[in-house]
C-alpha positions in Angstrom: 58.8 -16.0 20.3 60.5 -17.3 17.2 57.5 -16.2 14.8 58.0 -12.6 15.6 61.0 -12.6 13.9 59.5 -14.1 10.5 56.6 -12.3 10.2 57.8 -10.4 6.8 54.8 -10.9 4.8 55.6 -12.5 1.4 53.1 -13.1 -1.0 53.7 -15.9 -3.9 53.0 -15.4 -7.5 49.5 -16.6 -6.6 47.4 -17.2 -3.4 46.6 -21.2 -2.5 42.7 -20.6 -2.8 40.6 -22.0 -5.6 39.0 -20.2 -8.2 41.0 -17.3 -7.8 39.6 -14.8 -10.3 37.6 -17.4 -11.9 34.1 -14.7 -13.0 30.9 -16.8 -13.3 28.6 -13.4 -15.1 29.1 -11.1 -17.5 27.7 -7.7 -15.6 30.0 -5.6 -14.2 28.0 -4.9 -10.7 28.9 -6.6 -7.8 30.3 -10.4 -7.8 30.8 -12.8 -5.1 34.2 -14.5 -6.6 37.0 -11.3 -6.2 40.2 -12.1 -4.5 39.3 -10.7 -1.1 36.1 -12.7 -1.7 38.1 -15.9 -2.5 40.4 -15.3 0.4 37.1 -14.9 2.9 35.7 -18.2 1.6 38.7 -20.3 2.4 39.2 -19.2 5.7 35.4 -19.4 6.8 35.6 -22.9 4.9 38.6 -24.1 7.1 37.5 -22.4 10.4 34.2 -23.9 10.6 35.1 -27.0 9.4 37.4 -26.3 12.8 34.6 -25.7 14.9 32.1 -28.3 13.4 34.6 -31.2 13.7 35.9 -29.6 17.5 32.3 -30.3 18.6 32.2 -33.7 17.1 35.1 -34.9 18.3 34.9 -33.9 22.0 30.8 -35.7 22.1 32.5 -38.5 20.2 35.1 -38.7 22.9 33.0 -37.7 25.6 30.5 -40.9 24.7 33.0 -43.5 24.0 32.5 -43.7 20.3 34.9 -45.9 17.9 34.5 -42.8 15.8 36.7 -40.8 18.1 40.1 -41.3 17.0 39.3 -41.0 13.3 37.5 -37.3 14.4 40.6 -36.5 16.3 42.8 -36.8 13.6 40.5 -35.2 11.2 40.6 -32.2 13.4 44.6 -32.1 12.8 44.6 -32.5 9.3 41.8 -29.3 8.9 45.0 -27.6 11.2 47.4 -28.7 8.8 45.4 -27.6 5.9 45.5 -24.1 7.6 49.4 -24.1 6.7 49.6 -23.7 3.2 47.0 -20.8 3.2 48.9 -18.6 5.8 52.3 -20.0 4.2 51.0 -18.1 0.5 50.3 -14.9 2.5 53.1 -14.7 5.2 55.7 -17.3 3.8 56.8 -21.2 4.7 57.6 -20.4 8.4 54.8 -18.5 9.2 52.3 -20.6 7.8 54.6 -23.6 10.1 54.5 -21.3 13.3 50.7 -20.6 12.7 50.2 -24.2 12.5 51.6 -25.0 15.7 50.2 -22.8 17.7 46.6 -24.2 15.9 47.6 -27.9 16.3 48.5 -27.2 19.9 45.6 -26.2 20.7 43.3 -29.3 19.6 45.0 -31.1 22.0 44.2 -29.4 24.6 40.4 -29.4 23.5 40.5 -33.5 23.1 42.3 -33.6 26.7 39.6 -31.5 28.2 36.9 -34.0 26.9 38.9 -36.9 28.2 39.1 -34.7 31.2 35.6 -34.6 31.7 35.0 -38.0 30.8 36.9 -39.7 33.3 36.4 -36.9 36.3 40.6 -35.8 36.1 40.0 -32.5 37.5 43.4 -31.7 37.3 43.9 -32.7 33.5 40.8 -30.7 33.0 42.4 -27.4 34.3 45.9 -28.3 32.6 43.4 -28.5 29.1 42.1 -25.3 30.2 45.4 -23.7 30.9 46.5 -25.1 27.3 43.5 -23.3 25.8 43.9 -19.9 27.2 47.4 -19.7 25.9 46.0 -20.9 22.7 44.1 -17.5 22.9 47.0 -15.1 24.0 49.4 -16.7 21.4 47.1 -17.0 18.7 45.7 -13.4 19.4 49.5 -12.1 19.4 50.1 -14.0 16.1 47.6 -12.3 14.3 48.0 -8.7 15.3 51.8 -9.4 14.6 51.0 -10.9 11.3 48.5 -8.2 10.2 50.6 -5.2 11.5 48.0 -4.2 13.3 45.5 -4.2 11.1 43.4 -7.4 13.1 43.8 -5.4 16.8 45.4 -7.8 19.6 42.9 -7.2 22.0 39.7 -7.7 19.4 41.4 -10.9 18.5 42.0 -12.3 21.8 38.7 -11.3 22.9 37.2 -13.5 20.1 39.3 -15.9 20.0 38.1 -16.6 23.9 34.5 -16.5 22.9 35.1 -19.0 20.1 36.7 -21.8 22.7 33.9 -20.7 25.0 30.9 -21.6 22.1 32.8 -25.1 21.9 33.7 -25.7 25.5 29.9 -24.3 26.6 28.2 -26.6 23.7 30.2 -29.7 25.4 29.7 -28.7 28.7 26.0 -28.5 27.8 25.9 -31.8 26.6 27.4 -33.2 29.4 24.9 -32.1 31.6 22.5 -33.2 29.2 21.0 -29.7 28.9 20.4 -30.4 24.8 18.3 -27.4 23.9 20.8 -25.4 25.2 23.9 -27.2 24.0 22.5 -26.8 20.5 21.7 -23.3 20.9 25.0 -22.5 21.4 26.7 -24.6 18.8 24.3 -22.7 16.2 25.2 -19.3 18.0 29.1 -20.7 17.8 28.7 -21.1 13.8 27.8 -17.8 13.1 30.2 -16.7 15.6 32.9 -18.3 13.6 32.1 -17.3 9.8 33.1 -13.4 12.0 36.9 -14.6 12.0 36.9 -15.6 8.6 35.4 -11.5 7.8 38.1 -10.3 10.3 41.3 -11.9 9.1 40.2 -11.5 5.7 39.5 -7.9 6.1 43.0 -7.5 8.0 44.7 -9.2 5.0 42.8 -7.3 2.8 43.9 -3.8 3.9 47.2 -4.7 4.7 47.8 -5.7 0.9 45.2 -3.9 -1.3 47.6 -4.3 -4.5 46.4 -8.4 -4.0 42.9 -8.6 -2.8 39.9 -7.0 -2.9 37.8 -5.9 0.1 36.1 -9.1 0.9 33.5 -7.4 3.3 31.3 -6.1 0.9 27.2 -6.5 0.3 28.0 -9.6 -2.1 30.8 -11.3 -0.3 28.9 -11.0 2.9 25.9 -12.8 1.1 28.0 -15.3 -0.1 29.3 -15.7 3.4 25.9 -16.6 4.7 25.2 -18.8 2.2 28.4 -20.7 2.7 27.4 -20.3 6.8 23.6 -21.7 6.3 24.9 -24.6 3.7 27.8 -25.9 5.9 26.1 -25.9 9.0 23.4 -28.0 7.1 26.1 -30.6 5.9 27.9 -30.9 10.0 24.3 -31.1 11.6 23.2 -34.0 9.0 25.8 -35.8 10.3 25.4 -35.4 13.8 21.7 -35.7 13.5 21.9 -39.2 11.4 25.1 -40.4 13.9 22.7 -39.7 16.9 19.6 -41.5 15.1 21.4 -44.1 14.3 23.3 -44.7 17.8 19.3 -44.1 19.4 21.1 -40.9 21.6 19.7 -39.1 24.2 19.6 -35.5 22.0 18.5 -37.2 18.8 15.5 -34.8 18.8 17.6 -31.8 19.8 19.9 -32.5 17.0 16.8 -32.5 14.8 15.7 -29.5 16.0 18.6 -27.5 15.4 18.3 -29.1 11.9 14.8 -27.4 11.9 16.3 -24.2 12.8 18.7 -24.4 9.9 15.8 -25.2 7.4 14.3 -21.8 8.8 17.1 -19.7 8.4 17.2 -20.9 4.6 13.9 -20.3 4.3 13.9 -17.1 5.1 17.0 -16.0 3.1 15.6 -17.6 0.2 12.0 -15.8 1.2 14.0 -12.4 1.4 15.0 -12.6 -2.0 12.4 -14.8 -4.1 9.3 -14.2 -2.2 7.3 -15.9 0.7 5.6 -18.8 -1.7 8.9 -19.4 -3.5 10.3 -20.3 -0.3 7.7 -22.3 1.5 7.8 -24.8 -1.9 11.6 -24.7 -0.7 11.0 -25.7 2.8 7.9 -28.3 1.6 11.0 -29.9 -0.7 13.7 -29.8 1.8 11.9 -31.0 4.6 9.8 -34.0 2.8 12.6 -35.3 0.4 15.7 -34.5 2.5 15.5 -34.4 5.9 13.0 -36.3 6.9 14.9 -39.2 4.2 17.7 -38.6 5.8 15.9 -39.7 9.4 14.5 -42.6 7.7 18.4 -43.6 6.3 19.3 -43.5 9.9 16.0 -45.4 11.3 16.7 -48.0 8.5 20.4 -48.7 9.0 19.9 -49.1 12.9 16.9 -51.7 12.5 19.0 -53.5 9.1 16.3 -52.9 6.7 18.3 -53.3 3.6 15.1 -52.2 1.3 14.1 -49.2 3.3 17.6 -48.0 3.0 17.6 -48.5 -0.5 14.5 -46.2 -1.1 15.6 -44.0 1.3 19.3 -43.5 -0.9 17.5 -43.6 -4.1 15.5 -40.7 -3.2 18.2 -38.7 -1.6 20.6 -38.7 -4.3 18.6 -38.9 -7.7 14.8 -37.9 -6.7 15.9 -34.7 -4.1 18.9 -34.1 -6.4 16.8 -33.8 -9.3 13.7 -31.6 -7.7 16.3 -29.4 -5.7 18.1 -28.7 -8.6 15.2 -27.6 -11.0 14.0 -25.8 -8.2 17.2 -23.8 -8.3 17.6 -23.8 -12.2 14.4 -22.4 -12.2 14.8 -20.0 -9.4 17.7 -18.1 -10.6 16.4 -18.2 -14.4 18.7 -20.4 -15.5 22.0 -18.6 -13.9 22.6 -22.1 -12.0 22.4 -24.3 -15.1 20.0 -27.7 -14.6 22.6 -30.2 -15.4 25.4 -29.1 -13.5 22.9 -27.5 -10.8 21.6 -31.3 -10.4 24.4 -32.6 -10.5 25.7 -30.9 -7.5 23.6 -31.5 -5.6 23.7 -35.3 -6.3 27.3 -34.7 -5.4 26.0 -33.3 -1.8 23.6 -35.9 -0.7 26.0 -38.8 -1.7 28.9 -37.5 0.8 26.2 -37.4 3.2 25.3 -41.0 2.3 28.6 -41.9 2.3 29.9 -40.3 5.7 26.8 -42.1 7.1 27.3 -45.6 5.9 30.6 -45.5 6.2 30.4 -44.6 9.9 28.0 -47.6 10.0 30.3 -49.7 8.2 33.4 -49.1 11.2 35.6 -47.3 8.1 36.0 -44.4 10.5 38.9 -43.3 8.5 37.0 -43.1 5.3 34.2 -41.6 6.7 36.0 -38.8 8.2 37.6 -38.6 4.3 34.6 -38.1 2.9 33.3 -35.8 5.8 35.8 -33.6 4.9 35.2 -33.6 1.1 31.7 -32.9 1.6 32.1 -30.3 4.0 33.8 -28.5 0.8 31.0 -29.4 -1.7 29.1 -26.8 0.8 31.0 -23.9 -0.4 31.1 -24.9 -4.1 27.5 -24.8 -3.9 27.1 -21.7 -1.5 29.6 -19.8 -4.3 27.2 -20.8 -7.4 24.0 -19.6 -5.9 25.0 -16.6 -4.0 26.4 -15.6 -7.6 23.5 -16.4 -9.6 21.6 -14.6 -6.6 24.0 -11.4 -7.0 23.7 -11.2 -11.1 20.3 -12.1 -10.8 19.5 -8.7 -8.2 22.6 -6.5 -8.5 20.8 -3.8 -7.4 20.9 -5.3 -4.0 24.4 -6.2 -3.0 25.5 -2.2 -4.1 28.9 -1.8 -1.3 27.8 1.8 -0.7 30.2 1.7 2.4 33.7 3.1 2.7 36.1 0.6 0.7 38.2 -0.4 3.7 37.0 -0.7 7.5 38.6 -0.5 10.4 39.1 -4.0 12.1 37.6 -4.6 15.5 38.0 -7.8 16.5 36.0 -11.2 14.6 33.0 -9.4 14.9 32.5 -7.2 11.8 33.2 -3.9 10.7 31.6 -0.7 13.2 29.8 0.5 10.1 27.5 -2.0 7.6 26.0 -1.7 4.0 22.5 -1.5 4.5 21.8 -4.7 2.5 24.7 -6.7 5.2 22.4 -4.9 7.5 19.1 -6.9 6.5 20.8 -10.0 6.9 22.5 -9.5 10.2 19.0 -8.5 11.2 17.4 -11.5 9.6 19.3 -14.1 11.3 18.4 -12.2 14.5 15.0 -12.9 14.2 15.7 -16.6 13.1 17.7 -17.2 16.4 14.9 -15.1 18.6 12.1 -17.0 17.2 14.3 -20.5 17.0 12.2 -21.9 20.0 9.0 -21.5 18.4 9.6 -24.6 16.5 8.4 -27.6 17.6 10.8 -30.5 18.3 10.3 -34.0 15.9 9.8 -36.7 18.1 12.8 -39.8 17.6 11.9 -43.3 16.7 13.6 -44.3 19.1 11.9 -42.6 22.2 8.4 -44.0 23.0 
């Protein structure tokens, strides 16, 4: 293949992430904003954005939404985005050949939808065929890239489980097995957030002299944080879209909302206590999601007023309470102003993404999908740094500096404080069914 022969890794007077170096505290323990931290956060950032919008395209497609082309093409231009990032690492035509092999790929996940949707068994197995060679190439690609550092086989095998957590989530849904088809697309975003740890970590050892080891106790916080706050952000919008539209798994798509509340909860419990985080949950769930249900109820029945309250209090009310909550939490390490601000920067791309979904601008709201998908991170980087300064002792790497890779899946060999929160989320996803479903407006 052409990309083996231009595979000489050549790294620019700078890599294309942002913030690069940028240090928030003074301490010298641990921080969450190093190179190989940087490097992590980018990746995780594009891949899930990958997998969030994969999902949303193919139910989009699957249901015969006027949203669907507009997803579509905001799948390629996360691909596309991908280039420039590989392109600073491994130069111009690697980045190209990487892209490729990416963009290739979400056509044969959009064909497999159509597939489905109109019963061409035939194009279903070409999709299918189109997928797997997605895997092998991409899987080669890497461990060619990496020299070896990100193992073939690892990266094949993961690669495979990925495109099964997206084909098994739409599959799911087909069937209309929505408990399921939610478990698995919450089981596929943490799934995913391992890539980004893999290829970073590959990257990492392969050139130590430009980034640091992005696996550590504090870049694995930040990690989860990033995980926990995107995922919130993709399933607002499919929870508001299905509210709106009076779907089927509006209530599934709530719950898995529910679980994501939970899993914030108890990160924010491990750290600040169990009373600090239930007045976290209390807030969240009263002035944000349950708003956000409202919003939905109100644009599908056209009451103008009730979607006026409902916007008022999402982005100036929740914006402001969230955001002294936080000030107040981290002692003033996320400043108030800029804290609130943030925030109010969150909730109106989820406003907008909404309205302008409700509006027809699929194009715009696809734009703005995208933009607030990356607000996510901004704010997963400021408080899993206020977090780290404010508890160094914590986030102490007392592991070897550089693992060996074994696929997306981690290093063999964890920090005991990585450890905790591996083992944390465990117990969220064991005990996710213990939550009880909301019940839709729109179901009697």
């Amino acid at each position: 293949m052409k990309w083996r022969k231009i595979l000489a890794p050549v790294l620019g007077a700078a890599l294309l992430l942002p913030g690069m170096g940028a240090t928030a505290f003074a301490h010298d323990g641990p921080h969450v904003d190093t190179t190989g931290d940087e490097l992590r956060a980018t990746l995780d950032g594009l891949l899930s954005e990958h997998y969030a919008l994969a999902v949303d395209s193919m139910m989009k497609i699957y249901d015969g939404d006027k949203a669907a082309e507009a997803a579509m093409a905001a799948l390629d231009e996360n691909a596309a985005d991908m280039e420039p990032v590989i392109a600073s690492v491994y130069g111009e035509e690697g980045g190209a050949a990487f892209e490729e092999i990416f963009a290739k790929h979400n056509v044969g996940t959009d064909d497999y939808a159509m597939a489905v949707k109109d019963g061409n068994e035939e194009m279903k197995q070409e999709s299918l065929d189109q997928i797997q060679s997605f895997v092998d190439e991409m899987g080669t690609f890497l461990a060619t890239a990496t020299e070896g550092n990100l193992p073939e086989e690892g990266a094949k095998q993961a690669l495979r489980q990925h495109e099964d957590f997206v084909q098994d989530t739409f599959d799911l849904y087909v069937a209309g097995e929505y408990e399921a088809a939610y478990t698995s697309y919450l089981e596929g975003f943490k799934q995913i957030f391992g890539a980004g740890s893999a290829i970073s970590g590959a990257i990492a050892t392969q050139f130590p002299d430009q980034f640091t080891d992005p696996n550590t106790p504090a870049g694995d916080f930040r990690s989860t944080v990033n995980r926990i706050a995107a995922e919130h952000f993709a399933l607002a919008q499919l929870s508001m879209a299905k509210g709106y539209n009076g779907s089927a798994d509006f209530d599934f798509a709530d719950w898995a909302q529910d679980q994501n509340t939970e899993e914030f909860r108890g990160a924010l419990a491990s750290v600040y206590g169990e009373e600090a985080s239930n007045q976290f949950t209390a807030l969240w769930n009263n002035e944000h999601i349950s708003i956000q249900g409202n919003l939905a109820a109100a644009s599908a029945s056209e009451d103008q007023e009730a979607v006026d309250g409902a916007v008022m209090t999402l982005t100036d009310t929740f914006a402001n309470e969230l955001g002294t909550f936080l000030n107040t939490a981290t002692e003033d390490r996320m400043p108030l102003e800029e804290t609130i601000a943030a925030v109010a920067a969150h909730e109106k791309s989820v406003v907008d993404t909404f309205q302008q979904y409700v509006s027809g601008d699929y194009a715009a709201s696809y734009e703005t999908y995208r933009t607030g998908y990356a607000i996510m991170f901004d704010i997963g980087k400021g408080l899993s740094g206020a977090v780290v300064d404010q508890f160094p002792e914590n986030f102490v790497n007392a592991a070897p500096e550089k693992m060996p890779a074994t696929g997306f899946g981690g290093s063999e060999s964890q920090s005991s404080t990585m450890m905790l929160w591996v083992a944390l989320s465990a117990l969220i996803l064991v005990g996710a069914g213990t939550i009880t479903y909301r019940q839709s407006k729109q179901q009697s």
